[in-house]
VEXBA-942519 format. One record per residue (C-alpha): residue in one letter; residue number from 1; z, y, x. Coordinates in pm, whole numbers. Each point is the difference from the previous one (the first is absolute). Layout:
<recs>
r:A, k:NUM, c3:Z, c2:Y, c1:X
...
</recs>
This chain:
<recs>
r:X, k:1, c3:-1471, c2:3892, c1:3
r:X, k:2, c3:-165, c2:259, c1:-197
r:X, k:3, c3:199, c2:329, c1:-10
r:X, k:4, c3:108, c2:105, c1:-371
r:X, k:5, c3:-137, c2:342, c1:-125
r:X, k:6, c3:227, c2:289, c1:34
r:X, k:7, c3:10, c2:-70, c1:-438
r:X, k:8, c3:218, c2:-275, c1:88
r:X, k:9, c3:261, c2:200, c1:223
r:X, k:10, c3:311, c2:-46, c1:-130
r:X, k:11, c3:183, c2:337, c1:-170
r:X, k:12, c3:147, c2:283, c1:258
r:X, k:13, c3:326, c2:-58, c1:-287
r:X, k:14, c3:25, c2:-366, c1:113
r:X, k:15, c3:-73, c2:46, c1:369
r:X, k:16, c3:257, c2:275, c1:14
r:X, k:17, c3:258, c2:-136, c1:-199
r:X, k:18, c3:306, c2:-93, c1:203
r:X, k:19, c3:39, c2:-357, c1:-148
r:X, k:20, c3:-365, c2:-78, c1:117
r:X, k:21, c3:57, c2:162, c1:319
r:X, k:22, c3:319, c2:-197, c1:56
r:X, k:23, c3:-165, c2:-333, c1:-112
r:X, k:24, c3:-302, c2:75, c1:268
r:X, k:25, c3:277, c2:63, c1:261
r:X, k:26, c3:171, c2:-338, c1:16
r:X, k:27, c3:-344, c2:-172, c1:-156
r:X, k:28, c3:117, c2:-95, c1:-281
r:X, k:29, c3:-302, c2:-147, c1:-118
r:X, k:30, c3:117, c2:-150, c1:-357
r:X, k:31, c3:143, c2:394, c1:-75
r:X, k:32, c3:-322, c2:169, c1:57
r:X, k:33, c3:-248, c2:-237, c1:-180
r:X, k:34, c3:236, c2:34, c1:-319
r:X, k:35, c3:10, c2:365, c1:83
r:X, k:36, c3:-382, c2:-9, c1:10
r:X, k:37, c3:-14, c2:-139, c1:-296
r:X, k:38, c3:178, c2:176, c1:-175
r:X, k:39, c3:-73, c2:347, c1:79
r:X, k:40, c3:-407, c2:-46, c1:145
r:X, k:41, c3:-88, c2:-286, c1:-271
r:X, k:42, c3:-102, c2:-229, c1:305
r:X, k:43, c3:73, c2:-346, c1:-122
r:X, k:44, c3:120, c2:-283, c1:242
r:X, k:45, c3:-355, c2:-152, c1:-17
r:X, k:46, c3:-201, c2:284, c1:95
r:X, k:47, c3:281, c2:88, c1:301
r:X, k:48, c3:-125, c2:-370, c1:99
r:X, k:49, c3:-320, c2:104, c1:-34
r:X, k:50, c3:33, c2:333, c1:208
r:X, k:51, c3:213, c2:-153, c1:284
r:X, k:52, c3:-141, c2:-330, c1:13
r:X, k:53, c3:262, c2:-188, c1:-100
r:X, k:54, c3:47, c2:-291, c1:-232
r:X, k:55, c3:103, c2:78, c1:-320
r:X, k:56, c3:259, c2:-277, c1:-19
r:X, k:57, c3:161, c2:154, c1:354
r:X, k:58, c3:-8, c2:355, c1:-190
r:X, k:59, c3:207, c2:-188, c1:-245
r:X, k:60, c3:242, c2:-150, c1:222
r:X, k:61, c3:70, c2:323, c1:172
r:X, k:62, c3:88, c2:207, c1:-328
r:X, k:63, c3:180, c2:-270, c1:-111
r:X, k:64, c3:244, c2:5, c1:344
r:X, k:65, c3:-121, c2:-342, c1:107
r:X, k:66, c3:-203, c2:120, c1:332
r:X, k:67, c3:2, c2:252, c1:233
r:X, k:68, c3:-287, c2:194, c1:165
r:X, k:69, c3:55, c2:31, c1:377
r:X, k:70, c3:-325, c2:-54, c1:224
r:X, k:71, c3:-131, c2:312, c1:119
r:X, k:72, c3:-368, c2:-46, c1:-160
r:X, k:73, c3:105, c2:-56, c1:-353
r:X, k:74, c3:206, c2:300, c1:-44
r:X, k:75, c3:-326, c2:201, c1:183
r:X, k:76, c3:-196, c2:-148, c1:-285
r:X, k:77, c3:277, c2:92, c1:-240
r:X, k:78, c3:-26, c2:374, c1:117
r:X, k:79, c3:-430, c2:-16, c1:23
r:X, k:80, c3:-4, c2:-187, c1:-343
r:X, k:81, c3:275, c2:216, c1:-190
r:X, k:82, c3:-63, c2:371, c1:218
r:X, k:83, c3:334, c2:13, c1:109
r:X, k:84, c3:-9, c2:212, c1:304
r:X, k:85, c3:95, c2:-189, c1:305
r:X, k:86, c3:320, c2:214, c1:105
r:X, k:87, c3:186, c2:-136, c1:-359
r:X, k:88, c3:-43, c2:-371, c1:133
r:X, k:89, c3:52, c2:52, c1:351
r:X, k:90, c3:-365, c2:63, c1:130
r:X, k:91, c3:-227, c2:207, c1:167
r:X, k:92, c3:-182, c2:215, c1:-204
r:X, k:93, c3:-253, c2:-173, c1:-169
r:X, k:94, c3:-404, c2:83, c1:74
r:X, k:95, c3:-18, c2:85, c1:-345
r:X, k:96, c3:274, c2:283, c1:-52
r:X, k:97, c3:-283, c2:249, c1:117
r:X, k:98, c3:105, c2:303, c1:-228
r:X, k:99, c3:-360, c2:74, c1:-184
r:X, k:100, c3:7, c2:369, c1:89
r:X, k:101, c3:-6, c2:-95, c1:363
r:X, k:102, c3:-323, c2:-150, c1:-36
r:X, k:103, c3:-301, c2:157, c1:159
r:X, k:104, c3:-231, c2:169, c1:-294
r:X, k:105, c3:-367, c2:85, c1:133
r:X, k:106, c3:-11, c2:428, c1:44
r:X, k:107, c3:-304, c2:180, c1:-75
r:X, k:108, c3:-190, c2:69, c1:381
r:X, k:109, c3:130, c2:316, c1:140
r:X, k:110, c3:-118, c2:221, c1:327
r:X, k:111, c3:115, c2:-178, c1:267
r:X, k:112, c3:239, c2:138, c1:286
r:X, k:113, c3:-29, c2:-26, c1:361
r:X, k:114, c3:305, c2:-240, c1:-43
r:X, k:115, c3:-130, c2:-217, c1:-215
r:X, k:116, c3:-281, c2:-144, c1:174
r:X, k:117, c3:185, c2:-48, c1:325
r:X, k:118, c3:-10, c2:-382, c1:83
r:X, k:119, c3:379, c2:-44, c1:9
r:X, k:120, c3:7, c2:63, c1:-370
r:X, k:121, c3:-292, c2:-195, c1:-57
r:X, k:122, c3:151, c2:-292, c1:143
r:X, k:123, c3:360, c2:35, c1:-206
r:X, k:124, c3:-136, c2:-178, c1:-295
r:X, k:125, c3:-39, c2:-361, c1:170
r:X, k:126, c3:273, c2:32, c1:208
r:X, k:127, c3:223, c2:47, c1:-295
r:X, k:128, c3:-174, c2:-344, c1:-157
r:X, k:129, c3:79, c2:-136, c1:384
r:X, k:130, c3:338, c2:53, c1:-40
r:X, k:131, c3:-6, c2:-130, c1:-328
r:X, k:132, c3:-87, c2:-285, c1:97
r:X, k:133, c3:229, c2:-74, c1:248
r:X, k:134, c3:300, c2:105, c1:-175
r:X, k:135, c3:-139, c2:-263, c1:-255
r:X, k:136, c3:-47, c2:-288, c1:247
r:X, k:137, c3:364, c2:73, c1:137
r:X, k:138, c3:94, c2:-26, c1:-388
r:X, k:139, c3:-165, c2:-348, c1:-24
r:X, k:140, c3:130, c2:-89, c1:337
r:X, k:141, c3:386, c2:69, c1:-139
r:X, k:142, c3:-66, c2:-156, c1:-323
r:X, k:143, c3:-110, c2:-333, c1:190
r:X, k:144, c3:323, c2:40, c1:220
r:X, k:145, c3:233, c2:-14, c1:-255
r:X, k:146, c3:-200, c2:-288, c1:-202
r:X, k:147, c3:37, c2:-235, c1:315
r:X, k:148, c3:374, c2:122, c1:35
r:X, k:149, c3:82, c2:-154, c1:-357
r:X, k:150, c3:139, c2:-327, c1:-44
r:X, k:151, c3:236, c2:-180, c1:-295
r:X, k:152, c3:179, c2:-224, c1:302
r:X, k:153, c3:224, c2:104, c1:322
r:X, k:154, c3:125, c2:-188, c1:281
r:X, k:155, c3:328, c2:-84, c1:-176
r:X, k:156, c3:-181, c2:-129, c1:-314
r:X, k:157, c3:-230, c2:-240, c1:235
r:X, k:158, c3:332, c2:-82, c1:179
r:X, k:159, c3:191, c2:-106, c1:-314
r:X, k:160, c3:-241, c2:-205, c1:-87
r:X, k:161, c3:-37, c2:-152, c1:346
r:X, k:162, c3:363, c2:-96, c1:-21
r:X, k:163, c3:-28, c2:-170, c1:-392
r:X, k:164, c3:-276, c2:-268, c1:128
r:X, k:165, c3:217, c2:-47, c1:316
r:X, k:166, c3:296, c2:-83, c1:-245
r:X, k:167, c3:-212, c2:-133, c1:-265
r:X, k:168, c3:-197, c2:-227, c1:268
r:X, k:169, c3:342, c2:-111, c1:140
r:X, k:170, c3:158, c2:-95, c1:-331
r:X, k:171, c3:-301, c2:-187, c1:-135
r:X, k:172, c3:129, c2:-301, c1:230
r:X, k:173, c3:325, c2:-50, c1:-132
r:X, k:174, c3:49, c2:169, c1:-337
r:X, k:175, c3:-107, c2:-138, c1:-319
r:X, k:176, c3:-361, c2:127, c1:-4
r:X, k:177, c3:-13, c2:78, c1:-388
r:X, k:178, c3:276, c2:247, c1:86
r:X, k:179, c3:-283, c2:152, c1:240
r:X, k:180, c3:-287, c2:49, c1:-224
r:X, k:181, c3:123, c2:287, c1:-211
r:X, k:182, c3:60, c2:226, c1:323
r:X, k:183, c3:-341, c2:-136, c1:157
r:X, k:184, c3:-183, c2:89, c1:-291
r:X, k:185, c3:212, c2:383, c1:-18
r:X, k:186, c3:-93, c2:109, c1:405
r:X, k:187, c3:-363, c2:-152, c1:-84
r:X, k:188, c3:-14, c2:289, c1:-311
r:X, k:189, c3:148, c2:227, c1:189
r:X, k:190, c3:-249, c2:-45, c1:301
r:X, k:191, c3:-345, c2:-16, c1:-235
r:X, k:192, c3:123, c2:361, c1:-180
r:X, k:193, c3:12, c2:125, c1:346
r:X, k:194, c3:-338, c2:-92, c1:117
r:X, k:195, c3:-174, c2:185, c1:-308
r:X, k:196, c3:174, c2:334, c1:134
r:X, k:197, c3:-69, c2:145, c1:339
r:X, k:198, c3:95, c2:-26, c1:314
r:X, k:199, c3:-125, c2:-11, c1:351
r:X, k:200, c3:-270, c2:-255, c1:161
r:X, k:201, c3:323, c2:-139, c1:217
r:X, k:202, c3:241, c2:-36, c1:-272
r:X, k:203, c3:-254, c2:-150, c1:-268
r:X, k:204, c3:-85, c2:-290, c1:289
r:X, k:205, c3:405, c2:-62, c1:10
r:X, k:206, c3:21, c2:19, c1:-359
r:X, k:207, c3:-302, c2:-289, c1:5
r:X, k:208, c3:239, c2:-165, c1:234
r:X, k:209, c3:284, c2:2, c1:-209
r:X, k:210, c3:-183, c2:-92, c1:-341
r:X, k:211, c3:-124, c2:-319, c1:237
r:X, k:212, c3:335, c2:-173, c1:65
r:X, k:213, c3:153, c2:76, c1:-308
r:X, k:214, c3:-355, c2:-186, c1:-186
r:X, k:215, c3:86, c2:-280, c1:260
r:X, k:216, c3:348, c2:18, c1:-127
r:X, k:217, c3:-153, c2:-24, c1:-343
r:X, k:218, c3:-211, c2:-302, c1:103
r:X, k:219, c3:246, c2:-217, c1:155
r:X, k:220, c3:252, c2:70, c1:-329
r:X, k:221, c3:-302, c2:-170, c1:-201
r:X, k:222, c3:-12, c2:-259, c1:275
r:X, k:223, c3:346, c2:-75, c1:-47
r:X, k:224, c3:12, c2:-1, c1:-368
r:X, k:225, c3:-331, c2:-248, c1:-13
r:X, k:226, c3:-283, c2:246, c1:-113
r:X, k:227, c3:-267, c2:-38, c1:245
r:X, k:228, c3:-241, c2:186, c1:-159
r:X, k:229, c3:240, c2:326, c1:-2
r:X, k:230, c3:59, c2:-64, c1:385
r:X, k:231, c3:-380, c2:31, c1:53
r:X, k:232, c3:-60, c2:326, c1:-141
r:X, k:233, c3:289, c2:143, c1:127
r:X, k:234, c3:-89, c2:-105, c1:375
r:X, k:235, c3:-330, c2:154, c1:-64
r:X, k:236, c3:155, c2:283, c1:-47
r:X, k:237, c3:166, c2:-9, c1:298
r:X, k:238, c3:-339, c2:-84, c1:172
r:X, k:239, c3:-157, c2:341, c1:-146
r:X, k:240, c3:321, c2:191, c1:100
r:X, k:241, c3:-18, c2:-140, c1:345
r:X, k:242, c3:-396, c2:98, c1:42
r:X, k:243, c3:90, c2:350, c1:-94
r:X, k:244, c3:273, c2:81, c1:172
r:X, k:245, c3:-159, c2:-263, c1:319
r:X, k:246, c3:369, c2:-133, c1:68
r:X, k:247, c3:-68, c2:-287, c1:206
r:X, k:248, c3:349, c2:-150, c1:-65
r:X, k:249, c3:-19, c2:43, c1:-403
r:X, k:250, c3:-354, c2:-215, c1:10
r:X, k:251, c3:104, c2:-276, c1:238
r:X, k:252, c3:298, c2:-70, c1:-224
r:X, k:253, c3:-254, c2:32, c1:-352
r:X, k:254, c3:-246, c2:-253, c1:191
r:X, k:255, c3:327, c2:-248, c1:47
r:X, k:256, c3:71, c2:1, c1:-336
r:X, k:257, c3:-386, c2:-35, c1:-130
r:X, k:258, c3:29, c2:-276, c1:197
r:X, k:259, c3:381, c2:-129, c1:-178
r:X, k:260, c3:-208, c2:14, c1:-358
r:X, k:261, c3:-255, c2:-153, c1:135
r:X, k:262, c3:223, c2:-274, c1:121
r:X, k:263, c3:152, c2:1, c1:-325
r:X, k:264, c3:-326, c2:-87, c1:-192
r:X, k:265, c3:-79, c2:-293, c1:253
r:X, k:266, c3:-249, c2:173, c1:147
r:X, k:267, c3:112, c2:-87, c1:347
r:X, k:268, c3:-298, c2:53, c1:179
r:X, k:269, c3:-42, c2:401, c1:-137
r:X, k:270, c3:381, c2:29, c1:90
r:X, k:271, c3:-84, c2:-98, c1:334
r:X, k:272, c3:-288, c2:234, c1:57
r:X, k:273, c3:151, c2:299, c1:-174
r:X, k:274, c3:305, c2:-73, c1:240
r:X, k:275, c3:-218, c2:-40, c1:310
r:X, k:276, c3:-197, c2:343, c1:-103
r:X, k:277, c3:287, c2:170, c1:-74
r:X, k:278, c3:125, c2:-40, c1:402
r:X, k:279, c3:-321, c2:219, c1:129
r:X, k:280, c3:-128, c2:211, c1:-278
r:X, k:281, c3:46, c2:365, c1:6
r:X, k:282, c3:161, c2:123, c1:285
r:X, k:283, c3:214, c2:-341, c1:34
r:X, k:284, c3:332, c2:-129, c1:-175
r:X, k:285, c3:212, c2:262, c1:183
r:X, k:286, c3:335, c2:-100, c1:255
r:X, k:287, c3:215, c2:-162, c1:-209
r:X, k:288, c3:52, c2:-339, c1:-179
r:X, k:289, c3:-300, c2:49, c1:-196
r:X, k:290, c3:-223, c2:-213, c1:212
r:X, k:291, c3:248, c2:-307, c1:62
r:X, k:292, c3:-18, c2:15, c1:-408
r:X, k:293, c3:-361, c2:38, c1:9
r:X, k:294, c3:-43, c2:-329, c1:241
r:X, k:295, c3:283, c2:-201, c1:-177
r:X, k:296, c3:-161, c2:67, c1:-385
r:X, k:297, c3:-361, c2:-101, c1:229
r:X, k:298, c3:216, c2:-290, c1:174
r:X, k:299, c3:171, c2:-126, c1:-369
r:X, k:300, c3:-391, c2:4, c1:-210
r:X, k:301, c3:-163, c2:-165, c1:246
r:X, k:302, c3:216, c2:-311, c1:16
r:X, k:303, c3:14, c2:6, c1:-364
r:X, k:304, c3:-350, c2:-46, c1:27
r:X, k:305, c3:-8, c2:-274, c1:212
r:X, k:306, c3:-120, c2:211, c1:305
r:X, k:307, c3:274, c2:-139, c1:220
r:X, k:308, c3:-121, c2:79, c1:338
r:X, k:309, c3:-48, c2:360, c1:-77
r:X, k:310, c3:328, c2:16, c1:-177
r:X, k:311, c3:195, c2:-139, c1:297
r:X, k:312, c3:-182, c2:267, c1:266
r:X, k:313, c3:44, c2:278, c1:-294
r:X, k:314, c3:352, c2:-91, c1:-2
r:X, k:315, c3:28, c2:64, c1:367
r:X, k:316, c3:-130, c2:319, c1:53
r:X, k:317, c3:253, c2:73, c1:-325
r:X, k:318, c3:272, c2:-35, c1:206
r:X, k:319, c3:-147, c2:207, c1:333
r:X, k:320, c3:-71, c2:291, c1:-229
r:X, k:321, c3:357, c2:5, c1:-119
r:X, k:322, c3:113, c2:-2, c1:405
r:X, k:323, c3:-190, c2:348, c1:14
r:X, k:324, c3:49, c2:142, c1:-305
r:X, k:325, c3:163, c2:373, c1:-50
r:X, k:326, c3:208, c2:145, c1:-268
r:X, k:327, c3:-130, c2:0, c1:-373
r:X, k:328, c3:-97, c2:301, c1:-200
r:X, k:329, c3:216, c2:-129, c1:-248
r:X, k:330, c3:289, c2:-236, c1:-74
r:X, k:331, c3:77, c2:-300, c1:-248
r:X, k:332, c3:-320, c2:-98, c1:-174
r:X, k:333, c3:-231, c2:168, c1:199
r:X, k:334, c3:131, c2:-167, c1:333
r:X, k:335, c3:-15, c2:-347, c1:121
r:X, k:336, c3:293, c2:-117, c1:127
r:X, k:337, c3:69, c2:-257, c1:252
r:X, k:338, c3:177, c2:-266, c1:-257
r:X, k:339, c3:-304, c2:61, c1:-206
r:X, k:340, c3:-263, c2:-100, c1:208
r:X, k:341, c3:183, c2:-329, c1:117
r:X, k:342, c3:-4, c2:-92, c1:-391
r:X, k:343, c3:-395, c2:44, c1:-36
r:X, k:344, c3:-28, c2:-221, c1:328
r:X, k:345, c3:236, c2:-272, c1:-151
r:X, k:346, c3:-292, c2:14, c1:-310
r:X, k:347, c3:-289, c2:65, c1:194
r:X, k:348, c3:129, c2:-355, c1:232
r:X, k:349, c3:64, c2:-191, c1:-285
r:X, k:350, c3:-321, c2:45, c1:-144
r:X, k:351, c3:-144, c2:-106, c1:356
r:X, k:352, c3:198, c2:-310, c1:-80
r:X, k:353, c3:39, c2:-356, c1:255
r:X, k:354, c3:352, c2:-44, c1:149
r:X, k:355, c3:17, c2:229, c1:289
r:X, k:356, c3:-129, c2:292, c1:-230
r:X, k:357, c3:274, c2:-97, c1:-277
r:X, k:358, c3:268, c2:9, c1:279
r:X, k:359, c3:-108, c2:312, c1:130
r:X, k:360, c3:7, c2:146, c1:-364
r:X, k:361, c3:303, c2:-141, c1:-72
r:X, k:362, c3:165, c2:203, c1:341
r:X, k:363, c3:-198, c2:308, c1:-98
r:X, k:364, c3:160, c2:-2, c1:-380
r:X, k:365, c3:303, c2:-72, c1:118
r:X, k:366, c3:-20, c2:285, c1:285
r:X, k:367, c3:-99, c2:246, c1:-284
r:X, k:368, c3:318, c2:-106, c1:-239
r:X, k:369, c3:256, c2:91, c1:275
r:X, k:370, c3:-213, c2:346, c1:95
r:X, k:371, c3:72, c2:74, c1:-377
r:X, k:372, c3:316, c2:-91, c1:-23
r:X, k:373, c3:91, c2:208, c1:338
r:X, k:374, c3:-138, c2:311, c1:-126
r:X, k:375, c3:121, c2:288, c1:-168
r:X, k:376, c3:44, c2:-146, c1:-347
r:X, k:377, c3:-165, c2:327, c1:-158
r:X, k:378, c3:-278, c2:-139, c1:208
r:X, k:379, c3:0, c2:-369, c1:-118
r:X, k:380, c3:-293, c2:-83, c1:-248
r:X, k:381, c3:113, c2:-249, c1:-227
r:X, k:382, c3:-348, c2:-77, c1:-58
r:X, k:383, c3:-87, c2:-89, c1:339
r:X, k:384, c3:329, c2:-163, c1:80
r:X, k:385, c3:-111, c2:-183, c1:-315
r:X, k:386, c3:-358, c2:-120, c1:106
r:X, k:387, c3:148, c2:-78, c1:410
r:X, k:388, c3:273, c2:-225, c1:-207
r:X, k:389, c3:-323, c2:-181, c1:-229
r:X, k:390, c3:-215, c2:-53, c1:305
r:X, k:391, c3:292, c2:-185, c1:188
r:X, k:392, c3:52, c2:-194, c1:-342
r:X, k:393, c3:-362, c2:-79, c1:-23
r:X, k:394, c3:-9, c2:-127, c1:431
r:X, k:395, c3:309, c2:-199, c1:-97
r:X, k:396, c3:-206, c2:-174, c1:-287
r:X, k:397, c3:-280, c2:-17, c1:227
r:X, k:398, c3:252, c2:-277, c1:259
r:X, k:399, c3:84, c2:-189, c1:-334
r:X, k:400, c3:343, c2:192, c1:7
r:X, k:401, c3:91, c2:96, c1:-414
r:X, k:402, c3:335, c2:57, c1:109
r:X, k:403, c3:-61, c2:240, c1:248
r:X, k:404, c3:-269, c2:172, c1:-242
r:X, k:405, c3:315, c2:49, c1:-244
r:X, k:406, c3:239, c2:158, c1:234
r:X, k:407, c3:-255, c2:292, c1:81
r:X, k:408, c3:-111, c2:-7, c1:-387
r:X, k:409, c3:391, c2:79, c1:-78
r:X, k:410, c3:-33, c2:309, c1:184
r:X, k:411, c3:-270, c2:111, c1:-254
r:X, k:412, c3:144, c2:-148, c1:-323
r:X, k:413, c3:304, c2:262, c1:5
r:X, k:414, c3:-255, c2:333, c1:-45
r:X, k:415, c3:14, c2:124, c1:-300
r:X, k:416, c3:-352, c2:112, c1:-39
r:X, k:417, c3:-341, c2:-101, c1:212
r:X, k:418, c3:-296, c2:200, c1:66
r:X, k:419, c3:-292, c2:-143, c1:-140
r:X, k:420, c3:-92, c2:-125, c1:367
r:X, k:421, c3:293, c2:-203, c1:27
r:X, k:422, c3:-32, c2:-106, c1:-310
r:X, k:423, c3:-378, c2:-198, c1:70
r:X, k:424, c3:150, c2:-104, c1:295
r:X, k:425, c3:294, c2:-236, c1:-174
r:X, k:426, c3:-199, c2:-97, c1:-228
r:X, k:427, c3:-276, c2:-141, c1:249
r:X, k:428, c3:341, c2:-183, c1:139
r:X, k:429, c3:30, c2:-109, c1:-343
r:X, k:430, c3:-352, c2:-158, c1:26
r:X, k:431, c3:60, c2:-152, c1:322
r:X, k:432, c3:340, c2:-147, c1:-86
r:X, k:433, c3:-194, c2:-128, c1:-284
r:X, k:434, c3:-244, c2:-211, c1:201
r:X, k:435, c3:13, c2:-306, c1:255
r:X, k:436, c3:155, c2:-99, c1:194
r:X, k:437, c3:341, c2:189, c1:-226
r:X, k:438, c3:-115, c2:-58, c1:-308
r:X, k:439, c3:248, c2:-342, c1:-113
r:X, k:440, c3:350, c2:198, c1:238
r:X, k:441, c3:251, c2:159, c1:-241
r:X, k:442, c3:93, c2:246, c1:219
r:X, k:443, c3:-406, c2:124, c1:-18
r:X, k:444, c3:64, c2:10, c1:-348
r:X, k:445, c3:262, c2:153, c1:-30
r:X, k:446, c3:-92, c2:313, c1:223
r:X, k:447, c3:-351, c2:13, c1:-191
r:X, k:448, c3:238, c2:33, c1:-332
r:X, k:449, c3:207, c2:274, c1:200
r:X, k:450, c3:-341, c2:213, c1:96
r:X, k:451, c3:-103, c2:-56, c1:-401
r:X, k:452, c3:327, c2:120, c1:-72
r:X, k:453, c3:18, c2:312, c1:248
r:X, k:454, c3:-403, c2:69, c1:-58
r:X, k:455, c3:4, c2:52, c1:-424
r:X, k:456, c3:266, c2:244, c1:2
r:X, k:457, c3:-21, c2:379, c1:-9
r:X, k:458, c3:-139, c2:110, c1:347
r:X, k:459, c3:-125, c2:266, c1:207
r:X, k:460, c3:-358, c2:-58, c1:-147
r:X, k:461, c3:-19, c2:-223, c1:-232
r:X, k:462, c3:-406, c2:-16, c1:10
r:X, k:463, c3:-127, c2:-325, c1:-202
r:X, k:464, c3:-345, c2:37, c1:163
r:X, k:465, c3:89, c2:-50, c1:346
r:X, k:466, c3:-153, c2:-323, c1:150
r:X, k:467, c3:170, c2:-250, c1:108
r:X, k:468, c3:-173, c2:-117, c1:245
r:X, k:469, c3:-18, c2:271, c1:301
r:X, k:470, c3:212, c2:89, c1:239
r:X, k:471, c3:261, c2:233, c1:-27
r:X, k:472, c3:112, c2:354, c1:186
r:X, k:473, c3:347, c2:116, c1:-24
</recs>
């Protein structure tokens, strides 16, 4: 920045005056550009101009809205405005030469015996030596302190740690519209922070953090039937997870590329985004992740009609879940036991013959009483949902409407559905609409039951979902 002639020094009255000093002291920044302007006629836009600042920041510093704290503005304050550096705080500035120490050429005189002795000779670039170094220890301070700023601290990056654990473990059992509010809040709260400062280590965790709580954004739009908003957020997660190069964070946003994939009946993407998503990177990770991984793979490729590959998929689901370790994180983010017997109770019935529907029908019915054993702050009455439709749908399958009803009965009583659950009735709507139940009364009457429980205010009521694809809970 170019220095500012010594005609633009601001008055000895105004640099001496004990308000100004004061105001320097504590760096009061919004004091001394009003008293700047007022007594030296420097107006906010040329104190922009002269300490490189926006104009609109000058602004919103006299006007008590911002503060000026890292070390290299308030040097550029002092170069820009010639305060000297002791008023703010600093060393004294290069600039603060006094003129009449400044070396004026002499006419030549005689010479002594002293003066052309090498020693003095010599003194001239030794002086611009030292100079120097005293100036490269300057720089070498100035740097220190610019990598020892930061907006964040290890209790900040805690807090927020502990809000997506609590966040991620109440998104399975409270009402998720409740959720979205505080989701969207920490997701503010994390974005302001990564346009500040801080160091390479706590920007990475801050990445981290702004990565779960997108995939807690994503899975809220699942829930509430807007697939389009569950895309972009999990991208987002997929660009957090690159940054920061959490192995853990992109495992789980591959397994839920793969969920909207699955979603728009694109079951063969959903199997190979699941499939990638088990050895990209540096791996999953330890925990569930990869049973999920190889269940969502399992689930896509029997819906489409890969059955061989689904059945050995399905297999190695279940060895991965004998050696997995603890999740990163709880609720959401995990994959619990009761869980993955529900997507093998879908991913068997959509094998289909008799010994598959059997097997389904044990594998639903294993995943009900999981739920029902667990913590009930643990219980997803989504997925308790879908393991209760699967077991209607492999009653249906064996001709058995009454059956189908009983486990239907268990879904009827929720108030409201997420849109998943919601496709997935009304595909039992569709079914109980064709042969061989079409003529039975009781078929009708539980397809007048789903119309009944499927128009009402839900969870997401979303008009443009299909029909016709499977459902996720």
């Amino acid at each position: 920045m170019p220095e500012p002639s010594r005609s633009q020094e601001l008055p000895v009255s105004l640099l001496t005056d004990p308000v100004m000093i004061e105001a320097c002291r504590v760096r009061d920044f919004g004091r001394v550009f009003k008293l700047v302007k007022a007594r030296a006629g420097i107006y906010p836009s040329m104190i922009a101009r002269r300490c490189d600042l926006t104009p609109s920041r000058v602004g919103e510093v006299i006007a008590g809205r911002r503060q000026l704290l890292h070390m290299d503005v308030v040097e550029r304050i002092s170069d820009g405005l010639r305060i000297p550096g002791h008023m703010l705080g600093l060393a004294r500035r290069s600039w603060e030469t006094p003129q009449d120490l400044t070396a004026t050429p002499r006419e030549p005189a005689e010479a002594s015996a002293s003066a052309i002795e090498p020693p003095v000779a010599e003194l001239p670039e030794a002086a611009k030596d030292a100079r120097s170094l005293a100036a490269d220890a300057k720089l070498s301070a100035r740097l220190a302190r610019h990598a020892a700023e930061t907006n964040v601290n290890a209790l900040v990056l805690e807090q927020f740690d502990a809000d997506i654990e609590r966040l991620a473990r109440d998104f399975v059992s409270r009402p998720v519209p409740l959720l979205v509010p505080e989701i969207r809040t920490a997701q503010g709260g994390v974005f302001q922070l990564l346009e500040g400062r801080q160091h390479p280590s706590q920007t990475r965790h801050l990445y981290v953090i702004a990565g779960w709580l997108a995939g807690l954004a994503a899975h809220a739009a699942l829930d509430l039937g807007n697939r389009s908003a569950a895309a972009t957020h999990v991208r987002t997660v997929v660009q957090c997870a690159e940054i920061s190069e959490h192995s853990p964070l992109r495992a789980w946003a591959r397994s839920f590329q793969s969920l909207v994939a699955y979603w728009a009946g694109d079951y063969r993407r959903a199997g190979d985004i699941a499939q990638a998503g088990q050895s990209e990177g540096r791996g999953p990770g330890t925990g569930t992740i990869k049973a999920r991984l190889l269940s969502l793979e399992a689930r896509a490729r029997a819906a489409s009609g890969d059955k061989r590959v689904a059945l050995r998929t399905l297999a190695l689901a279940h060895e991965a879940r004998g050696t997995a370790g603890p999740d990163e994180l709880p609720g959401v983010f995990s994959f619990p036991e009761a869980k993955q017997w529900a997507y093998a109770g879908t991913t068997l019935l959509a094998v289909g013959g008799d010994e598959q529907i059997r097997h389904a029908t044990s594998a639903s019915n294993h995943a009900v009483q999981l739920y029902q054993a667990g913590p009930e702050e643990d219980r997803s009455p989504g997925d308790l949902h879908a393991a209760h439709l699967d077991l209607a749908t492999a009653y249906l399958a064996g001709g058995d409407v009454e059956g189908a009803g009983a486990k239907l009965s268990e879904v009827f009583g929720a108030e409201t559905y997420t849109a998943s659950i919601t496709i997935r009735l009304r595909n039992l709507a569709a079914l109980l609409g064709s042969e061989p139940y079409r003529g039975a009364q009781s078929a009708v009457d539980l397809r007048a039951h789903i119309h009944e429980v499927t128009v009402r205010p839900a969870l997401a009521g979303n008009s443009t979902e299909p029909h016709d694809r499977p459902a996720h809970a």
